[in-house]
PDB file as gemmi writes it, atoms N, CA and C in Angstrom:
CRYST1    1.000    1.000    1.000  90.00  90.00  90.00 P 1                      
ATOM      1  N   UNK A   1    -204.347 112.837  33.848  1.00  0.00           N  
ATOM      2  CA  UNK A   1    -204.821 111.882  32.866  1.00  0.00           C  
ATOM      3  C   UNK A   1    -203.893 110.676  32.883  1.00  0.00           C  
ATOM      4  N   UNK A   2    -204.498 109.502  32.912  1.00  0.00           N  
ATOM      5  CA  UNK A   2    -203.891 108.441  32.746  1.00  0.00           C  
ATOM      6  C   UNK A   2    -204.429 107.071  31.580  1.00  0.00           C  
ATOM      7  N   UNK A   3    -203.211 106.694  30.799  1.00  0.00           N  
ATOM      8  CA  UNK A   3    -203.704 105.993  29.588  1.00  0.00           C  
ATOM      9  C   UNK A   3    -203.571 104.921  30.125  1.00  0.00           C  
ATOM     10  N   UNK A   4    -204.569 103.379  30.180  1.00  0.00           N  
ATOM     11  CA  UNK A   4    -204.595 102.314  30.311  1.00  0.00           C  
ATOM     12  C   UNK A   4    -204.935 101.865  29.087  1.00  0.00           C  
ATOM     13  N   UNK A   5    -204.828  99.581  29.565  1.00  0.00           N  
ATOM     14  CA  UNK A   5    -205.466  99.121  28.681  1.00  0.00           C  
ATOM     15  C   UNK A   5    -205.887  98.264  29.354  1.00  0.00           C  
ATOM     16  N   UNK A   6    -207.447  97.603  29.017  1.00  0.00           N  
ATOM     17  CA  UNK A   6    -207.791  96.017  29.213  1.00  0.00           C  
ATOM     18  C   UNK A   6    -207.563  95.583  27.922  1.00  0.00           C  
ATOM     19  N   UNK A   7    -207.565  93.626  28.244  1.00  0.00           N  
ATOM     20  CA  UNK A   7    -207.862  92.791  27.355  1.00  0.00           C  
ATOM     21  C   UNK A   7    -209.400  92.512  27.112  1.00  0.00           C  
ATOM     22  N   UNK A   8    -209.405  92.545  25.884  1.00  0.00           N  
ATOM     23  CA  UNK A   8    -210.407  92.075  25.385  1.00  0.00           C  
ATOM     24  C   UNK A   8    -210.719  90.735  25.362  1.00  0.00           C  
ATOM     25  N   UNK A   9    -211.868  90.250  25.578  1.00  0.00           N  
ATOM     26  CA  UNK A   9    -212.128  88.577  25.672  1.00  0.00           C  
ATOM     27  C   UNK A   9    -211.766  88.480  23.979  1.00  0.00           C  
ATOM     28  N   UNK A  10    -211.648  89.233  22.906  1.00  0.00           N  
ATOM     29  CA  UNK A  10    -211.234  88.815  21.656  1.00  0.00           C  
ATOM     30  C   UNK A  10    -209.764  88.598  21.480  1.00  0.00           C  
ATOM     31  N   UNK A  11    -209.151  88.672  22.636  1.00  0.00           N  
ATOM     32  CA  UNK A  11    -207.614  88.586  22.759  1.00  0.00           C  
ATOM     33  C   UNK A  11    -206.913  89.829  21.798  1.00  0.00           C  
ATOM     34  N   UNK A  12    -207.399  91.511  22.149  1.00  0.00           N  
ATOM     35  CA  UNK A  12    -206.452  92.056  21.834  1.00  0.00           C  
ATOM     36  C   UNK A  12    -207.008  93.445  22.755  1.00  0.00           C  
ATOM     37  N   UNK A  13    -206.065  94.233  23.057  1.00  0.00           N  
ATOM     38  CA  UNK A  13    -206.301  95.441  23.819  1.00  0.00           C  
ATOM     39  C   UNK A  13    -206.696  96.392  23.476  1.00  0.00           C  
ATOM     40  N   UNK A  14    -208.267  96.836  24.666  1.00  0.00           N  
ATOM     41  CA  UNK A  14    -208.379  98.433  24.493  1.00  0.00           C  
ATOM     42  C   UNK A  14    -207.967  99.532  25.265  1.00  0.00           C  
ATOM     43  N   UNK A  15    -207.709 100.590  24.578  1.00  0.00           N  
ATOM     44  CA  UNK A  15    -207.283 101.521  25.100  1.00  0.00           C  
ATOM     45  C   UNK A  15    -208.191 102.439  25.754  1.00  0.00           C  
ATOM     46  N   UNK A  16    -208.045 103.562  27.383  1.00  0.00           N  
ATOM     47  CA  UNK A  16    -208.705 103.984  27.534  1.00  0.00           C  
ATOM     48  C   UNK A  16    -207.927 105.339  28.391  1.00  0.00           C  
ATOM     49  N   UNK A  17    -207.995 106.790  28.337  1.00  0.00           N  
ATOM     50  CA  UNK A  17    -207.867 107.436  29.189  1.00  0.00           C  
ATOM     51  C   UNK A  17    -208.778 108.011  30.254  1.00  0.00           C  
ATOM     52  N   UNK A  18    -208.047 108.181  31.054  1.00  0.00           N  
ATOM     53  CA  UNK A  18    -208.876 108.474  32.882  1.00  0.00           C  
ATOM     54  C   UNK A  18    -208.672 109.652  33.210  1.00  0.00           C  
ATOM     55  N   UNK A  19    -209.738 110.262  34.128  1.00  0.00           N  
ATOM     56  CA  UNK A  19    -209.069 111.167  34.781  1.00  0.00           C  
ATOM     57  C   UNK A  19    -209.790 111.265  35.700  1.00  0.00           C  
ATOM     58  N   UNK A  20    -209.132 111.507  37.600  1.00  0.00           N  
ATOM     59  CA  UNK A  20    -210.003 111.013  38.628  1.00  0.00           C  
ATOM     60  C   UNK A  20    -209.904 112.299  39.394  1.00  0.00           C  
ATOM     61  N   UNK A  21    -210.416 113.193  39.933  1.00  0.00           N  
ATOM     62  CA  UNK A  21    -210.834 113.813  40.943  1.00  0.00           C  
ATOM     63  C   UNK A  21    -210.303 113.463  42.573  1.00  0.00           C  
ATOM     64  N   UNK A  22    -209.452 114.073  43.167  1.00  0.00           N  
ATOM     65  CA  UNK A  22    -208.815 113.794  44.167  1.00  0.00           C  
ATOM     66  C   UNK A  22    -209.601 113.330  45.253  1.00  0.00           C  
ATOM     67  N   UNK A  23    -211.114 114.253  45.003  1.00  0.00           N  
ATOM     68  CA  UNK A  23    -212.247 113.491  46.054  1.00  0.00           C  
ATOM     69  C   UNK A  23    -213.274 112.935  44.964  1.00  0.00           C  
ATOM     70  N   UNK A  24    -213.819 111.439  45.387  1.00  0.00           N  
ATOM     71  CA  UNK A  24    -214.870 111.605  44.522  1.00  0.00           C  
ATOM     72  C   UNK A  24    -216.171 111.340  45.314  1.00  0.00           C  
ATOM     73  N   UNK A  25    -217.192 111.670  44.385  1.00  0.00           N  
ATOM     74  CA  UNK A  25    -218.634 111.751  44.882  1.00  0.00           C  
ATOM     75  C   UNK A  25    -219.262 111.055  44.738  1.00  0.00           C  
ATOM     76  N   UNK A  26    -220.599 110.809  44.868  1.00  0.00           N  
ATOM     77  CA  UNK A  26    -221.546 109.637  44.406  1.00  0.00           C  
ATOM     78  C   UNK A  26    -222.382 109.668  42.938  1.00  0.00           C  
ATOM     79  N   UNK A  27    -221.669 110.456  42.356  1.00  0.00           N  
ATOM     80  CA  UNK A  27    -221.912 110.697  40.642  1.00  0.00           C  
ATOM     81  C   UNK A  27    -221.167 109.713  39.890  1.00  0.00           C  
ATOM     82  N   UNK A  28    -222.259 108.948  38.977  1.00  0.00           N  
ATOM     83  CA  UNK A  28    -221.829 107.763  38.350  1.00  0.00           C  
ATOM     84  C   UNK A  28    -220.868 109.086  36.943  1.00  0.00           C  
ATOM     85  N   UNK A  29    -219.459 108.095  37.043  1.00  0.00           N  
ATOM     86  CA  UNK A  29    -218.591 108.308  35.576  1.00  0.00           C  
ATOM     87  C   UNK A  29    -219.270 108.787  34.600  1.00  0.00           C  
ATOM     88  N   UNK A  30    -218.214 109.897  33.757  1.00  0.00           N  
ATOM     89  CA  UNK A  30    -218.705 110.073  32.777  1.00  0.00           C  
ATOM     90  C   UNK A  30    -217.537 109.203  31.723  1.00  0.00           C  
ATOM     91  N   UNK A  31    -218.528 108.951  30.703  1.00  0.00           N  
ATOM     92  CA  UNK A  31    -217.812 107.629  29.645  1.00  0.00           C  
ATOM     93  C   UNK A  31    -217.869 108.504  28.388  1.00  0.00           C  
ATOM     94  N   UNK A  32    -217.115 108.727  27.662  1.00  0.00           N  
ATOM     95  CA  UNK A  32    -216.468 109.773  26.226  1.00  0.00           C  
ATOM     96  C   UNK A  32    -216.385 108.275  25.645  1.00  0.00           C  
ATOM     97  N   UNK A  33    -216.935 108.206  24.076  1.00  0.00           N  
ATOM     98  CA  UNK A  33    -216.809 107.437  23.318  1.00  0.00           C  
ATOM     99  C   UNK A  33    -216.699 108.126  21.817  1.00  0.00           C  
ATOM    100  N   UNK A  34    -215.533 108.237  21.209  1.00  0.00           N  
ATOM    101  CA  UNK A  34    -215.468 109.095  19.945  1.00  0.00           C  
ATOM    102  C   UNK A  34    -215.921 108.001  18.744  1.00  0.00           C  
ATOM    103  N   UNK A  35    -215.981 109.217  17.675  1.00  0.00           N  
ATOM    104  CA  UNK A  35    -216.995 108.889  16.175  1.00  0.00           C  
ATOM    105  C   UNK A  35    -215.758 107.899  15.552  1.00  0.00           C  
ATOM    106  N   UNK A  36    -216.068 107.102  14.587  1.00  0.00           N  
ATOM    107  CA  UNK A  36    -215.065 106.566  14.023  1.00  0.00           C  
ATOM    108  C   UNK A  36    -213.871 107.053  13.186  1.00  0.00           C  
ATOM    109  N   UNK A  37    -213.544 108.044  12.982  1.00  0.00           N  
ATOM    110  CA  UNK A  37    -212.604 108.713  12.931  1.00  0.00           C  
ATOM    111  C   UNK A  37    -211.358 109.413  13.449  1.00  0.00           C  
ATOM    112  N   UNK A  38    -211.903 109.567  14.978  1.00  0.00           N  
ATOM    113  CA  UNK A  38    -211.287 110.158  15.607  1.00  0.00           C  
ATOM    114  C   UNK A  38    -210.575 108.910  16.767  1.00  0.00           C  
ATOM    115  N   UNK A  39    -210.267 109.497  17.535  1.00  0.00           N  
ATOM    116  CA  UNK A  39    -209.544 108.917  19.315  1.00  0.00           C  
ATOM    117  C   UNK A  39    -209.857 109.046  20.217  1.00  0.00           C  
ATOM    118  N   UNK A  40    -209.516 108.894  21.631  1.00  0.00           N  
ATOM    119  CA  UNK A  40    -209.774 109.003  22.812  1.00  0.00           C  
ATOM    120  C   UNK A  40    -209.439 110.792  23.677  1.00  0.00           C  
ATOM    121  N   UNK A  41    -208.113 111.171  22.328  1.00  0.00           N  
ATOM    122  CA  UNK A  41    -207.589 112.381  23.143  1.00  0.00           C  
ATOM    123  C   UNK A  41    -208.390 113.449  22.286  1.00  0.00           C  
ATOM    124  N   UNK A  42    -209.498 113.350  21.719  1.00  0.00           N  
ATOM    125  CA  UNK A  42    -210.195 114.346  21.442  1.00  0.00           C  
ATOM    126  C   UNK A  42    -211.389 114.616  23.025  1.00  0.00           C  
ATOM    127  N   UNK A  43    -211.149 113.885  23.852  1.00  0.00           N  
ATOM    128  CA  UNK A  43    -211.847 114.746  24.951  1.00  0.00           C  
ATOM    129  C   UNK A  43    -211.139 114.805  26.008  1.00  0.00           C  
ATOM    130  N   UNK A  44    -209.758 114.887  25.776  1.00  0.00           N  
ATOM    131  CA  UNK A  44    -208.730 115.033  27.028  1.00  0.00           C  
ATOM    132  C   UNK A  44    -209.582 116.701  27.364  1.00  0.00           C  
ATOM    133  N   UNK A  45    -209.885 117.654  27.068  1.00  0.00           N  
ATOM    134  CA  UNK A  45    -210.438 118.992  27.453  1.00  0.00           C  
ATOM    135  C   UNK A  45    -211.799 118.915  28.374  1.00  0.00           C  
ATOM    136  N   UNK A  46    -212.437 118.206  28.027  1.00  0.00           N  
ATOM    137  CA  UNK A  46    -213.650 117.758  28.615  1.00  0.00           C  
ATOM    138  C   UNK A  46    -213.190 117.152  29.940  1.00  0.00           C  
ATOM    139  N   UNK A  47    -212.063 116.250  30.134  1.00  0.00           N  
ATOM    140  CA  UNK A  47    -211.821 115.064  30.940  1.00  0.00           C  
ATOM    141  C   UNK A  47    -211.004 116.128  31.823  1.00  0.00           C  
ATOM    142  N   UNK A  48    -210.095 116.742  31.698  1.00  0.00           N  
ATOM    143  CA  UNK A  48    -209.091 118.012  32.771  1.00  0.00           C  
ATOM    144  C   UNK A  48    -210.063 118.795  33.075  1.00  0.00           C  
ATOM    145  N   UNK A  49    -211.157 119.373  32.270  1.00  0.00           N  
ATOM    146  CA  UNK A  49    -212.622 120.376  32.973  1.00  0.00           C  
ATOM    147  C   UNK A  49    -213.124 119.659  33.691  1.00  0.00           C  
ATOM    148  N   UNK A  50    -213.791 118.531  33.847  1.00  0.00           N  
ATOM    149  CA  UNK A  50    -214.765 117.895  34.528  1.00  0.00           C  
ATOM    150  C   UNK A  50    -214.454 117.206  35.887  1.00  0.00           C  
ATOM    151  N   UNK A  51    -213.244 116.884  35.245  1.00  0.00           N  
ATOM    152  CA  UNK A  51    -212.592 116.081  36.960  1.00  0.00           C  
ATOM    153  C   UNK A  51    -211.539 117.178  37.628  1.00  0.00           C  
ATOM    154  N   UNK A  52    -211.386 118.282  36.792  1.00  0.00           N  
ATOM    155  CA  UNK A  52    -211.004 119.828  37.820  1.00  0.00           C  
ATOM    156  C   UNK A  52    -211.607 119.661  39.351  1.00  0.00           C  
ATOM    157  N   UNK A  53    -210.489 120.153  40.118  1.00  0.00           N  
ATOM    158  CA  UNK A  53    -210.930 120.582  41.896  1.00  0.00           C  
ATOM    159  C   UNK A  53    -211.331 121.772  41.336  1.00  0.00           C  
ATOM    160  N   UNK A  54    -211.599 122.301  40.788  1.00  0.00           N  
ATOM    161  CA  UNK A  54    -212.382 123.793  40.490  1.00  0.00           C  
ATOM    162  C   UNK A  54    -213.660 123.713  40.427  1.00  0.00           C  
ATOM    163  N   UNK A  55    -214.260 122.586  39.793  1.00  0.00           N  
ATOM    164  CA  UNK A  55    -215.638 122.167  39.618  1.00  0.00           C  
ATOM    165  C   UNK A  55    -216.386 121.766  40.842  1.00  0.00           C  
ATOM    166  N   UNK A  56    -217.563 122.495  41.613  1.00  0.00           N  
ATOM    167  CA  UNK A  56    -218.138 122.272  42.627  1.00  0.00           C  
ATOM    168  C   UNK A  56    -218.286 120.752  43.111  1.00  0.00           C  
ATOM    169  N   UNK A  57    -218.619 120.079  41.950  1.00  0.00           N  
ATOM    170  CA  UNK A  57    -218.613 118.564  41.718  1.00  0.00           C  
ATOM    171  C   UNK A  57    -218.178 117.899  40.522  1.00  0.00           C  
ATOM    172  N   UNK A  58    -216.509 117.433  40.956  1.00  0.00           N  
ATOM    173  CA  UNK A  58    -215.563 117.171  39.776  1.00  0.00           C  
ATOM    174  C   UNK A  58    -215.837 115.424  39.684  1.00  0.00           C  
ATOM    175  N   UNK A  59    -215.747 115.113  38.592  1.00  0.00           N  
ATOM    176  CA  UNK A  59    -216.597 114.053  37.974  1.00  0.00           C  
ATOM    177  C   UNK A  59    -215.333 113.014  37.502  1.00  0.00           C  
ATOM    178  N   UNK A  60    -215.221 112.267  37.655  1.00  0.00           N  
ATOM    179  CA  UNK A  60    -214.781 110.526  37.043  1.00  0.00           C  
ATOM    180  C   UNK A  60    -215.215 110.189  35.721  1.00  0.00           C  
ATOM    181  N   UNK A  61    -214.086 110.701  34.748  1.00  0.00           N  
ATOM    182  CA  UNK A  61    -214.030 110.607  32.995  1.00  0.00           C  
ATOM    183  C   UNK A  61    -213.169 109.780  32.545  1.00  0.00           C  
ATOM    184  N   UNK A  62    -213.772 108.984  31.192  1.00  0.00           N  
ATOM    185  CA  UNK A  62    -213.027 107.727  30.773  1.00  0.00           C  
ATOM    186  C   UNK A  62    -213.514 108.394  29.270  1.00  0.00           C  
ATOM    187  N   UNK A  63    -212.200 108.141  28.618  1.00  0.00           N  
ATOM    188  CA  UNK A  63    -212.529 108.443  27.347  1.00  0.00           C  
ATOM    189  C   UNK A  63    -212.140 106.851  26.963  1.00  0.00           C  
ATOM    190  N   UNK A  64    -212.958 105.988  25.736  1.00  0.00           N  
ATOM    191  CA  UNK A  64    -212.642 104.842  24.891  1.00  0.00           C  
ATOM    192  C   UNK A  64    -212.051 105.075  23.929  1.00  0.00           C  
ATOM    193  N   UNK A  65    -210.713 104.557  23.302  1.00  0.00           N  
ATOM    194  CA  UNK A  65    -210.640 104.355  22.135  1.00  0.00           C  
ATOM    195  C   UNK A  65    -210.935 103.488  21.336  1.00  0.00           C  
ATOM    196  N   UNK A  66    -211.920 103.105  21.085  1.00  0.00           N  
ATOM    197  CA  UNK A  66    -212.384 101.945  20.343  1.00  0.00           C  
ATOM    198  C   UNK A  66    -211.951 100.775  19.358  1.00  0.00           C  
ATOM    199  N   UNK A  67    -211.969  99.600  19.100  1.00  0.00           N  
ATOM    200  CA  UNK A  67    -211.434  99.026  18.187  1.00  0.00           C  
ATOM    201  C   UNK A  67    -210.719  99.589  17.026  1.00  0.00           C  
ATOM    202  N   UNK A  68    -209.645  99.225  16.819  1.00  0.00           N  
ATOM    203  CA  UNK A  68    -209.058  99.554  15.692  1.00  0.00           C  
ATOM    204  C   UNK A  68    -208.679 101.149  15.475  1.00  0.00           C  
ATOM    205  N   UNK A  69    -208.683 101.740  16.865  1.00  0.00           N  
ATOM    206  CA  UNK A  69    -208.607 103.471  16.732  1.00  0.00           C  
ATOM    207  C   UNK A  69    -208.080 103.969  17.645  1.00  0.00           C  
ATOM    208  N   UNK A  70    -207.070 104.211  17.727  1.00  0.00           N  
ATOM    209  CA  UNK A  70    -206.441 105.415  18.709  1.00  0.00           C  
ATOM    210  C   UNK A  70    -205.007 104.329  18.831  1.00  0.00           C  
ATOM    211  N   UNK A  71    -205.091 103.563  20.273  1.00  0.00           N  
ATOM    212  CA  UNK A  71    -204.158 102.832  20.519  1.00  0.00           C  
ATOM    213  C   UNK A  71    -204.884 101.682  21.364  1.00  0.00           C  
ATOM    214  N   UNK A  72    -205.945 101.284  21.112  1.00  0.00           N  
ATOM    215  CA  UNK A  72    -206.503  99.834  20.538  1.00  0.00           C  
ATOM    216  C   UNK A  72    -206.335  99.183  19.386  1.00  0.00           C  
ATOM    217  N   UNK A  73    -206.535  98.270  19.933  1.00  0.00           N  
ATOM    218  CA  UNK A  73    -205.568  96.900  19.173  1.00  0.00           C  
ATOM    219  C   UNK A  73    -206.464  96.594  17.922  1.00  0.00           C  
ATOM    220  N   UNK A  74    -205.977  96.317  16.732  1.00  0.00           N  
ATOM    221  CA  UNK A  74    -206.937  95.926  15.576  1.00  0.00           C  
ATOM    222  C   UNK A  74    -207.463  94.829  15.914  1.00  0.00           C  
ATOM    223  N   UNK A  75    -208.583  93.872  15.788  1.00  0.00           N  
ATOM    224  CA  UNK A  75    -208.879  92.980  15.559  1.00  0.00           C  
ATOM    225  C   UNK A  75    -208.561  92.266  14.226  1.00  0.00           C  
ATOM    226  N   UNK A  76    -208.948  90.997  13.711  1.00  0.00           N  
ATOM    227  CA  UNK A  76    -209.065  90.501  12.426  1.00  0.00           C  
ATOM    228  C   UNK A  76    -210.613  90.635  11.582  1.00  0.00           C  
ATOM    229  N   UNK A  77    -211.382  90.776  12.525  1.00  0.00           N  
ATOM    230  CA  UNK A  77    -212.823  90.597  11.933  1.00  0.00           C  
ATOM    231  C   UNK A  77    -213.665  91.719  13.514  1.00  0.00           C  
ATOM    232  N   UNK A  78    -214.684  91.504  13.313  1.00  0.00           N  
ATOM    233  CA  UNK A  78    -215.320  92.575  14.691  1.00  0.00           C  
ATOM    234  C   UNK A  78    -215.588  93.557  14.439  1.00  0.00           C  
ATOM    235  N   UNK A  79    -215.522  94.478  13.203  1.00  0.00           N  
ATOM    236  CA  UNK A  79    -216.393  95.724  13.102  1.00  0.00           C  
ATOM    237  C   UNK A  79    -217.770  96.135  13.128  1.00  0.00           C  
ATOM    238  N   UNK A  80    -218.429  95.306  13.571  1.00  0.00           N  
ATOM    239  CA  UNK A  80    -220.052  95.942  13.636  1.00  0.00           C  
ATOM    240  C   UNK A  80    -220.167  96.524  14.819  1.00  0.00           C  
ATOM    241  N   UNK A  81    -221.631  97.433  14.492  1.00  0.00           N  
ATOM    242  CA  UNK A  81    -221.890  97.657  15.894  1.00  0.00           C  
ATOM    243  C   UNK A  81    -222.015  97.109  16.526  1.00  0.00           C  
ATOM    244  N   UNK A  82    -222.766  96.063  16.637  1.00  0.00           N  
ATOM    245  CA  UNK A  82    -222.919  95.344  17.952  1.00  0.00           C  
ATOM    246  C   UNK A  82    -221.463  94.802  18.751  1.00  0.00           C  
ATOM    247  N   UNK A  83    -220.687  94.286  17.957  1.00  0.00           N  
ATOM    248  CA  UNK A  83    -218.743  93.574  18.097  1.00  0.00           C  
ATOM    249  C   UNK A  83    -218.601  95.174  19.572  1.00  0.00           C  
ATOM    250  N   UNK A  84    -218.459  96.387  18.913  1.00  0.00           N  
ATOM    251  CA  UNK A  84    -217.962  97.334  19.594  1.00  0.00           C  
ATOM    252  C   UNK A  84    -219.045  97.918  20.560  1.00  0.00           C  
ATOM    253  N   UNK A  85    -220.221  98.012  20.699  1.00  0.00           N  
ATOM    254  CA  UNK A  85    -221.201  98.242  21.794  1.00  0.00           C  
ATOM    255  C   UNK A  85    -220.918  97.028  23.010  1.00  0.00           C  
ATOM    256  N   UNK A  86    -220.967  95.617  22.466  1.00  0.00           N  
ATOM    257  CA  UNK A  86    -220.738  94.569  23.518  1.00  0.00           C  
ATOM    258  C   UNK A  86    -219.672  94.676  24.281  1.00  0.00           C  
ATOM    259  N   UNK A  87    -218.317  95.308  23.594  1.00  0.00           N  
ATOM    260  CA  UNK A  87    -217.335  94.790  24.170  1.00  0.00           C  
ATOM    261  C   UNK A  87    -217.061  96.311  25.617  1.00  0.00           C  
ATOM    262  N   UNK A  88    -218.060  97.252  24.834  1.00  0.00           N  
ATOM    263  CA  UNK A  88    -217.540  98.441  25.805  1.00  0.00           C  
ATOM    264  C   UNK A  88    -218.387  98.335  26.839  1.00  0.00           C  
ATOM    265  N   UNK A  89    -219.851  98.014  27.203  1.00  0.00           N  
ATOM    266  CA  UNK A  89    -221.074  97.742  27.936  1.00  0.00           C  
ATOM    267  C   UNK A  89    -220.625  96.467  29.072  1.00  0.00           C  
ATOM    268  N   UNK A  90    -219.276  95.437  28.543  1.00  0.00           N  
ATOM    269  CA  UNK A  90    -219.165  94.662  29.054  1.00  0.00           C  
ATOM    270  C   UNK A  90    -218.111  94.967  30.416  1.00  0.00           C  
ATOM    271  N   UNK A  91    -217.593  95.942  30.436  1.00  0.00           N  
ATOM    272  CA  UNK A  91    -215.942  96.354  30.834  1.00  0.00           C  
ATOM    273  C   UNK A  91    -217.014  97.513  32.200  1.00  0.00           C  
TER     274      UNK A  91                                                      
END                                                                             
């Protein structure tokens, strides 16, 4: 697992963990996006199962931490849905 960040065109950073499969396949990523409460490391379990060499076909997982949650950056204004659907659809 590895924690990154991009910038946001709103000028502040999101956070995201990875986890890549030593070979990968022609299976599009799987993308983990948690409820507003929670973080990104509520699917670190999902993300070590799925991109496992144990798995016949181990998969490319990104968990988001979303605005203002985990270790993304607060904004000043930007909480709607649409603010946080655009900015993740865009990346």
């Amino acid at each position: 697992m590895q924690g990154r960040f991009v910038e946001s065109p709103d000028g502040f950073d999101i956070h995201f963990l990875e986890w890549k499969p030593k070979q990968t396949g022609n299976k599009l990523p799987i993308v983990c996006i948690h409820g507003n409460l929670t973080n990104a490391r509520m699917y670190q379990w999902i993300g070590e199962n799925l991109s496992s060499e144990e798995m016949e076909h181990p998969r490319h997982v990104i968990a988001i931490d979303i605005r203002g949650r985990g270790d993304s950056g607060m904004p000043e204004q930007g909480f709607t849905l649409h603010h946080m659907v655009m900015r993740i659809s865009r990346r």
